[in-house]
C-alpha positions as CSV (number, residue, x, y, z in Angstrom):
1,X,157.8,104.5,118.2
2,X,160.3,105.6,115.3
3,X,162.4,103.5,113.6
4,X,165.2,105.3,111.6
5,X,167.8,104.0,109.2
6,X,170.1,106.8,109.2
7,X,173.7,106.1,107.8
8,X,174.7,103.6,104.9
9,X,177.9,101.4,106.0
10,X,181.0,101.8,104.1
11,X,180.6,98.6,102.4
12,X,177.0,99.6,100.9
13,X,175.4,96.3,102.2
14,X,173.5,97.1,105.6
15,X,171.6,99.9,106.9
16,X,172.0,101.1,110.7
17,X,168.5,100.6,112.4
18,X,167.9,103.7,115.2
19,X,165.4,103.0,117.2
20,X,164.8,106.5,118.7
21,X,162.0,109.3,119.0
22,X,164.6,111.7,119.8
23,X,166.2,112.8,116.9
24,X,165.3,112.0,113.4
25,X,168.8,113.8,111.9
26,X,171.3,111.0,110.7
27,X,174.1,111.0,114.0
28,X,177.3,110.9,112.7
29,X,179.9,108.5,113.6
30,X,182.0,111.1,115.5
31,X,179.3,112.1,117.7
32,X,178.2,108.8,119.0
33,X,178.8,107.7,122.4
34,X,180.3,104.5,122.8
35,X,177.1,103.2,124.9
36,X,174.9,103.3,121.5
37,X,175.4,100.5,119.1
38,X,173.5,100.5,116.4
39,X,172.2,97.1,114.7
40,X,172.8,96.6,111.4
41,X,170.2,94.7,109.5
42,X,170.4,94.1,105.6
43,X,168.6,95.4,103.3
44,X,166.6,92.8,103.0
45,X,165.3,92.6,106.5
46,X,164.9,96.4,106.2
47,X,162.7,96.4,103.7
48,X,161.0,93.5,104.9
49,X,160.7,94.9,109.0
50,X,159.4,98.1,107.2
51,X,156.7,96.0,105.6
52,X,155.6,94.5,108.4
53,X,155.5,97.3,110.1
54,X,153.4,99.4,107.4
55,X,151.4,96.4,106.9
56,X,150.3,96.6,110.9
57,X,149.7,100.2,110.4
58,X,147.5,99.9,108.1
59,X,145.6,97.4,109.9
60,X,145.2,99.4,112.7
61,X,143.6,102.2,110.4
62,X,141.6,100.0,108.6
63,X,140.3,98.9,112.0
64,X,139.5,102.3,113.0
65,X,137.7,102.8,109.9
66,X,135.7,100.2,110.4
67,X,134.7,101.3,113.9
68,X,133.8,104.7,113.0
69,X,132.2,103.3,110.0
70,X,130.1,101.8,112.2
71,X,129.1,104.2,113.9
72,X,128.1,106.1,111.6
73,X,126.2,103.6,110.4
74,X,124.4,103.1,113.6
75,X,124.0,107.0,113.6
76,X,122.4,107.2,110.0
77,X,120.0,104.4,111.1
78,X,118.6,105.9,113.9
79,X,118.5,109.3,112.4
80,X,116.3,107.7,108.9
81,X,114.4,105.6,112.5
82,X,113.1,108.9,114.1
83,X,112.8,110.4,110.5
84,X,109.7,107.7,109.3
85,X,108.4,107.9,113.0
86,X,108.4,112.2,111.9
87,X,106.8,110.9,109.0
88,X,104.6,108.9,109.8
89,X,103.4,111.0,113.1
90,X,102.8,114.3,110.3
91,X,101.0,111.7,108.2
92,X,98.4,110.5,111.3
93,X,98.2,114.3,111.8
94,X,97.0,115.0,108.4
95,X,94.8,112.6,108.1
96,X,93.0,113.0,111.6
97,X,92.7,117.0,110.5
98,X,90.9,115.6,107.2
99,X,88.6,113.5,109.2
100,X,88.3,116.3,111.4
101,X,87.3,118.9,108.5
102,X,84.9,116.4,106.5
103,X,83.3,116.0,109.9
104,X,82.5,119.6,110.2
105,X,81.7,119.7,106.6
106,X,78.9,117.2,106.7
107,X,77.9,118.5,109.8
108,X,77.2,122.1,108.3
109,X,75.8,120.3,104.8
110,X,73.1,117.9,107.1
111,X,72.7,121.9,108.8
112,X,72.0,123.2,105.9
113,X,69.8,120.5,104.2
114,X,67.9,120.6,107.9
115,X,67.0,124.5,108.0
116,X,65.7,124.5,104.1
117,X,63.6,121.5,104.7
118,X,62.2,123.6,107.9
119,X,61.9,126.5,105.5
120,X,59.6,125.1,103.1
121,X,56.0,124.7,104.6
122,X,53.9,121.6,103.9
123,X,51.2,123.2,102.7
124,X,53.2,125.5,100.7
125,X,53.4,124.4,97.1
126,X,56.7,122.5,96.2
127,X,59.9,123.8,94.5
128,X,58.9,122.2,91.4
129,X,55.0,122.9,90.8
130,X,54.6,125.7,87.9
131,X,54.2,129.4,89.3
132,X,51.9,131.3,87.2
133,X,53.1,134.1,84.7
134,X,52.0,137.1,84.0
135,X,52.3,139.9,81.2
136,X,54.5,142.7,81.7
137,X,52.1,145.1,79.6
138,X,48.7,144.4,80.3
139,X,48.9,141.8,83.0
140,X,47.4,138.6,82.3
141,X,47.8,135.0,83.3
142,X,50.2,133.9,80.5
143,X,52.1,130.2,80.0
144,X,55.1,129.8,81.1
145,X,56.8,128.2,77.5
146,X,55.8,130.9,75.5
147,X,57.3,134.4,73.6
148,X,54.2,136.4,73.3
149,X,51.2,137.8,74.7
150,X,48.0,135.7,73.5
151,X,46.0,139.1,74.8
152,X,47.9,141.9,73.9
153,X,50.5,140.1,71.6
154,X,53.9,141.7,73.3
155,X,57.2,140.0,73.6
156,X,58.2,138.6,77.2
């Protein structure tokens, strides 16, 4: 609902309150009916019904503000709610697949260590007894720390 103050009295010292939705053009006083008449308030309780009134308004918006405040409060909480379950499912995930993968690793290490220990024969000599070398030139039984033949006196 609209409330107008059109027209300024002669006298200067009240405003006409219009109470009306219909038409927000000042009505002249020639084209009034005789059925309509206006109240006239001072300016005083004009300004202070127009307070009030803006006052309300603003109220009412602040209350609908809040609401939708609100709700987008809720909103943004639920949202950041099914983000760290997201989160915190991908970080379960990642790990399991770690567990998963160091799983297979030792499995193919203990593999491994398992088919070079069948490799190696007991009676074979071990990886760290001395193999015996020979010369490249005239082929005898040399040691392994040092430069030259003692036989035919060749570097190898």
């Amino acid at each position: 609902m609209t409330t107008q103050y059109s027209e300024f009295n002669q006298d200067q010292t009240s405003y006409e309150y219009n109470d009306s939705q219909e038409s927000k053009a000042p009505k002249s006083q020639e084209n009034r009916s005789s059925s309509e008449k206006p109240e006239e308030l001072p300016l005083k309780d004009y300004l202070k019904a127009k307070g009030k009134k803006l006052k309300q308004e603003s109220k009412a918006k602040a209350k609908i503000i809040k609401a939708k405040s609100k709700e987008i409060s809720h909103k943004l909480k639920i949202e950041a709610k099914r983000t760290g379950l997201e989160m915190r499912r991908i970080a379960l995930e990642t790990k399991q697949k770690a567990k998963e993968k160091h799983a297979e690793w030792k499995a193919r290490e203990h593999e491994r260590r398992r088919r070079n220990q069948m490799n190696v024969a007991p009676d074979s000599p071990s990886k760290t007894a001395e193999v015996p070398y020979f010369c490249p030139f005239c082929g005898n039984q040399v040691t392994p720390g040092g430069k030259f033949c003692p036989n035919c006196g060749n570097n190898y």
